[in-house]
C-alpha positions in Angstrom: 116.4 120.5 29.6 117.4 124.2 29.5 119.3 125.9 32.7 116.2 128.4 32.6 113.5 125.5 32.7 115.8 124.0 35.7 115.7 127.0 38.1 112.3 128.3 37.4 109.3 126.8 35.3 108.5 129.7 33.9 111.2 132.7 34.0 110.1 136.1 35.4 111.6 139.2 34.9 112.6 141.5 37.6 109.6 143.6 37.5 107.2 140.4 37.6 109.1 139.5 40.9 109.0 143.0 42.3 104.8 142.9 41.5 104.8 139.6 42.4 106.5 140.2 46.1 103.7 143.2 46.8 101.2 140.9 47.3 102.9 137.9 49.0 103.2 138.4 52.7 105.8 139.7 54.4 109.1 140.8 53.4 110.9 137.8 54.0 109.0 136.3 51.1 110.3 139.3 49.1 113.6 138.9 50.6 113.4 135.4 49.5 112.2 136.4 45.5 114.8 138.7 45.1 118.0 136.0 46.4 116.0 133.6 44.2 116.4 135.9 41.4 119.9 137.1 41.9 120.7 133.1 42.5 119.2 132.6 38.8 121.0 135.8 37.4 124.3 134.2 38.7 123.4 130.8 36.9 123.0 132.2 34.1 125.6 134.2 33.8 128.0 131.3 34.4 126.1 128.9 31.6 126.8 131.6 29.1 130.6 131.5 29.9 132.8 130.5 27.4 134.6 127.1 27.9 138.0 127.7 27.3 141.1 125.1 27.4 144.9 126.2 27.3 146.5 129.9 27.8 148.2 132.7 25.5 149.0 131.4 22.0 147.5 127.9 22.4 144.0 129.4 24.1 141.1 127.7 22.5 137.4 128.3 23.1 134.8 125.5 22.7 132.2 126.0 20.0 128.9 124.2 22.1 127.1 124.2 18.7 129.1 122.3 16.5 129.1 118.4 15.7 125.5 117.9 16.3 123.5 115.3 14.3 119.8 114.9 13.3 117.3 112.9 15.5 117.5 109.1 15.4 121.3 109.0 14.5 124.2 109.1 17.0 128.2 108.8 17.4 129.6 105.5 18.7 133.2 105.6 20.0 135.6 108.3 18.4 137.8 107.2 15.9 139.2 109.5 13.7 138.6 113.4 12.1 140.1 115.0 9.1 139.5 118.0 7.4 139.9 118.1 3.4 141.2 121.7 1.4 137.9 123.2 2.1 137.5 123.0 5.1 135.6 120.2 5.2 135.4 118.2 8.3 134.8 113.8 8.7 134.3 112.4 11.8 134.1 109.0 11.8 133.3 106.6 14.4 131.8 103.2 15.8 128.4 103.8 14.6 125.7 102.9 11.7 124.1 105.6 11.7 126.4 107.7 10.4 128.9 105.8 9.6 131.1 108.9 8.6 129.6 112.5 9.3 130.3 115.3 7.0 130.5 119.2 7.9 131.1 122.4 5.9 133.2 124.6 7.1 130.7 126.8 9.1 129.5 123.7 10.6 126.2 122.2 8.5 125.9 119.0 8.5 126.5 118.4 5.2 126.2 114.4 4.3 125.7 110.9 6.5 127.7 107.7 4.8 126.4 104.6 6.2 125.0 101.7 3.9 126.5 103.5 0.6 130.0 103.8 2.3 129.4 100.2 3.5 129.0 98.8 0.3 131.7 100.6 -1.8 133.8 98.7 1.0 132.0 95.4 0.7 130.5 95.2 4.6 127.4 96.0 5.5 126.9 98.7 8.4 127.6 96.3 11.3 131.1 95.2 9.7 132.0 98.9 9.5 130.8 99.6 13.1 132.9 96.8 14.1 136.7 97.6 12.4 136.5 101.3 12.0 139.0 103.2 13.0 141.6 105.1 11.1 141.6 108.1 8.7 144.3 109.7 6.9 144.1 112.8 4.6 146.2 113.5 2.3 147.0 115.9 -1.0 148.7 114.0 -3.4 149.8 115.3 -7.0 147.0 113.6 -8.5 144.4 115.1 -5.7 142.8 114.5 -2.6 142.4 111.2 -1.2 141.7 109.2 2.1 143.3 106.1 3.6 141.2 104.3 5.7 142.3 101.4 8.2 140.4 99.0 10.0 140.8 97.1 12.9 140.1 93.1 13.4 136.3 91.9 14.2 137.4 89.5 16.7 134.1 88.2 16.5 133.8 87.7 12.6 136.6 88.1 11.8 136.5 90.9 9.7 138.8 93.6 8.9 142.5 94.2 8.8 142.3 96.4 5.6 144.0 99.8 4.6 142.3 101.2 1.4 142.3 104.3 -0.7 139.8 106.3 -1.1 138.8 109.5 -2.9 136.7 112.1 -1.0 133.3 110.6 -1.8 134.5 107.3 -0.1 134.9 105.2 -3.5 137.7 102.7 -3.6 140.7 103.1 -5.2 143.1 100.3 -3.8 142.9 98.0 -1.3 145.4 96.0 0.8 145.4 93.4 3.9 143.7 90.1 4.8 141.3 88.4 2.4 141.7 90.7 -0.6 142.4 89.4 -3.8 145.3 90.3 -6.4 144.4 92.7 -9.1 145.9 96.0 -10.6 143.7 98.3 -7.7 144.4 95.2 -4.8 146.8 93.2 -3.1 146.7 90.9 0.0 149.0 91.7 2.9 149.4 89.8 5.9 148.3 92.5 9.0 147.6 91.6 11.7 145.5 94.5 12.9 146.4 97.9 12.0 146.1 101.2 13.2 147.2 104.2 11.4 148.5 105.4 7.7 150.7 108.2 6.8 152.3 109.8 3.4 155.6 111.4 2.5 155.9 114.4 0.1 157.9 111.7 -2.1 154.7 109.4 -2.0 155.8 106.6 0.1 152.8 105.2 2.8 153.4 104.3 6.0 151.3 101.6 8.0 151.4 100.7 11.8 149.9 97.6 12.9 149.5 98.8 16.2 146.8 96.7 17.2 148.8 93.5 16.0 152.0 92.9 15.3 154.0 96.1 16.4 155.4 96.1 12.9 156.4 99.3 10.9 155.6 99.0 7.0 156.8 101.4 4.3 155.4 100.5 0.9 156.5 103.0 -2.1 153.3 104.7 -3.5 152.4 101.8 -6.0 151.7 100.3 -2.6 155.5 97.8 -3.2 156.2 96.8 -0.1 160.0 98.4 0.5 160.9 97.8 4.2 159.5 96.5 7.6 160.6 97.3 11.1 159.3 96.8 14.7 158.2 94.0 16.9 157.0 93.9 20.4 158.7 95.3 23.2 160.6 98.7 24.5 163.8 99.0 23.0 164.1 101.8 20.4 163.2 99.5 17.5 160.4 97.9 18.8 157.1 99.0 20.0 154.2 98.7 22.3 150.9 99.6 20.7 152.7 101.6 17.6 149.2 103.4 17.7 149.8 106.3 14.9 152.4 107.5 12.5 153.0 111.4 11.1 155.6 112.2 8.2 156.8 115.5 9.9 158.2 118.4 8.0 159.0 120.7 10.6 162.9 120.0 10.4 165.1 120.4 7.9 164.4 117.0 6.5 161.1 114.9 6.9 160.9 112.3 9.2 158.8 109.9 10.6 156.6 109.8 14.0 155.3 106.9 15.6 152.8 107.1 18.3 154.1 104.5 20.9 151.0 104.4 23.1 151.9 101.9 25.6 155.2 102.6 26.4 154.2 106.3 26.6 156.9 107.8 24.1 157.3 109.1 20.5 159.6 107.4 18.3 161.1 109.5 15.4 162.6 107.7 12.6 164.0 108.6 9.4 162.2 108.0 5.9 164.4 105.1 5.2 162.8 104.0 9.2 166.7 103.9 10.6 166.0 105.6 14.4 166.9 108.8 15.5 165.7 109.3 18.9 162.7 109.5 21.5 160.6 111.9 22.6 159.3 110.6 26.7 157.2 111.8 29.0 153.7 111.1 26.9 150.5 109.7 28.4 149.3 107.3 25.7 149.8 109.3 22.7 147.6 107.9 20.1 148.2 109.9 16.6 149.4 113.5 15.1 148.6 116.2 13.1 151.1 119.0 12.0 149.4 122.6 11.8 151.0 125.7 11.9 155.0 124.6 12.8 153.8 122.2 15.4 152.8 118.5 16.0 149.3 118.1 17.9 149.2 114.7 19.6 145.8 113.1 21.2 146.8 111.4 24.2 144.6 108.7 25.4 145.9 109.5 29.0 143.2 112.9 29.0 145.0 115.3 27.1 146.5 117.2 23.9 149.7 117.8 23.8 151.8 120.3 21.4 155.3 120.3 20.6 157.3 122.2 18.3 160.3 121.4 15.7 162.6 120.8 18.5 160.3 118.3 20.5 159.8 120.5 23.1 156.4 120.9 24.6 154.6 124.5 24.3 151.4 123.4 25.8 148.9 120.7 27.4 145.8 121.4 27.1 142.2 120.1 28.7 144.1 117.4 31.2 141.2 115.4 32.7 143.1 112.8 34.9 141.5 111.7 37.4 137.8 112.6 36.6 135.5 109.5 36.3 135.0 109.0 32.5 131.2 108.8 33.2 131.2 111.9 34.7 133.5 113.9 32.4 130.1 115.6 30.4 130.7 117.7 33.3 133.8 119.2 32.7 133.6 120.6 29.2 137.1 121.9 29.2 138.3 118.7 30.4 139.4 115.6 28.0 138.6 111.9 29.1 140.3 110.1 26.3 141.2 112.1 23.1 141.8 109.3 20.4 142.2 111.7 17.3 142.3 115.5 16.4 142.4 117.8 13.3 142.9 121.5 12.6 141.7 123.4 10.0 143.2 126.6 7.9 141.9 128.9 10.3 144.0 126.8 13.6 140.7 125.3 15.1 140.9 122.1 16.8 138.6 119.5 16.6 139.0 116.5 18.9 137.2 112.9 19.2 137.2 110.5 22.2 136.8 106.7 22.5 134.0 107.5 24.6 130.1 105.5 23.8 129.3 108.6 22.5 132.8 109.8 20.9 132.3 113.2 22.2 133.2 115.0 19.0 134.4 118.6 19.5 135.3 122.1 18.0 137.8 124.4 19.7 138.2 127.9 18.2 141.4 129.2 18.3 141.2 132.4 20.4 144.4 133.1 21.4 144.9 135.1 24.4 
């Protein structure tokens, strides 16, 4: 229901209140109309106020339109969003209807993948409900392509997969549990992975971060070339080695992991020999470089933004403490971000693992 239709069934204007108040007895009742009035004026005012997160440079606005979807479908909890080279933005999350969800860059809804996604991947709906969760983009010599991960149905067992996809979410290669050999497939023992990433040289990265804590780099035939990792908090070793990033913001690329659990940032070279930490994070789920700087969904209520050196240049939305049931009423507040994107133009979108994933659009309107 509207903010008008709240305050006052019908809305008057000021001169319907002013004829309204020369019949009605006494001026008390007139007083009365016209606070009424000014009360709704003020309410208004406020709901029209633009939501805005962050300060200066990293001030972003909330666009209230976009993300919506047609009646009779809905988001389950936010897994991941990318944006293609147009512009295009695919939010995906633990739902059947969509499955993935497919805007243009002004924000149309553009296209719904449920049982047509489902079967290029060989599950039905349900299945895909039940293991999604990661989604890589990435431009590769030969094009654009996505890299998909799923999680373990605990309950079926379904799941554990990575495969690669091209934009219209047709299969390319597949690798993980149950898959059969063949020249586009290869079985690999995860456990329950998390998050894919790709080096300018075409090496992939894969964290099972639900699983085993290990570290995979495969060459981009998908040949295995090195594993590190393993439970536990020395540098090395992870706990919940949620997402991985192949940075280029220094002078040579290297490689982010997202160690959730122990509330840190591991960088690594491409070869996966350590080089140091980065602290002081609250649950950092994944990246995404835009701009000279690393954007990192924290599942402890915020976005975070560091630059080339690791240093922090701004926190944005923090929401700790709010009650996540309650957090629809604190739009420029986060509850738990669980993946971002930004497009050419430096917007942010953000999903949470929220029932409803909560996904967002930020303009960038900096101050």
């Amino acid at each position: 229901m509207s903010q008008d239709r709240l305050l006052f069934p019908h809305k008057l204007s000021r001169r319907e209140l002013l004829n309204a108040s020369a019949w009605t007895a006494g001026a008390l009742v007139l007083g009365g109309s016209l606070f009424a009035e000014r009360r709704y004026l003020k309410a208004a005012d406020a709901a029209k106020k633009p939501v805005k997160i962050g300060s200066g440079r990293w001030t972003y606005t909330l666009d209230e339109t976009w993300g919506a979807l047609p009646s009779g479908m809905s988001y389950g909890f936010g897994c991941a969003v990318v944006v293609d080279s147009q512009d295009k933005v695919y939010v995906t999350s633990r739902s059947t209807s969509p499955c993935v969800a497919v805007f243009d860059k002004d924000g149309k809804l553009l296209e719904t993948w449920s049982k047509d996604f489902a079967d290029n991947v060989r599950y039905s709906p349900d299945q895909v409900k039940a293991t999604a969760h990661g989604l890589y983009w990435s431009r590769e010599p030969e094009g654009e392509f996505f890299y998909f991960t799923e999680n373990v149905d605990k309950q079926m067992g379904d799941g554990a997969r990575v495969y690669k996809t091209d934009l219209a979410g047709k299969v390319l290669y597949e690798l993980g549990k149950g898959v059969k050999a063949s020249g586009n497939s290869q079985p690999f023992d995860f456990v329950n992975p998390t998050d894919v990433a790709v080096a300018p040289n075409g090496d992939i990265y894969i964290v099972d971060g639900y699983g085993s804590q290990l570290v995979h780099r495969f060459d981009k035939n998908f040949k295995l070339m090195k594993t590190i990792g393993g439970r536990g908090k020395e540098h090395g070793q992870f706990n919940v080695c949620h997402g991985v990033w192949v940075s280029s913001l220094g002078e040579e690329p290297e490689v982010y992991i997202a160690d959730r659990a122990n509330n840190r940032l591991e960088v690594y070279s491409l070869g996966l020999e350590y080089k140091r930490t980065v602290p002081e994070m609250k649950l950092p789920c994944c990246f995404y470089q835009h701009d000279g700087h690393l954007y990192i969904p924290e599942l402890g209520a915020r976005v975070s933004i560091i630059d080339a050196t690791d240093q922090v240049v701004a926190r944005l939305g923090d929401g700790a403490g709010i009650d996540k049931a309650k957090i629809g009423e604190h739009p420029d507040r986060f509850a738990t971000p669980h993946a971002l994107t930004l497009d050419s133009r430096g917007d942010l979108y953000v999903v949470e693992w929220l029932p409803n994933g909560r996904p967002r659009k930020f303009k960038h309107t900096p101050a």
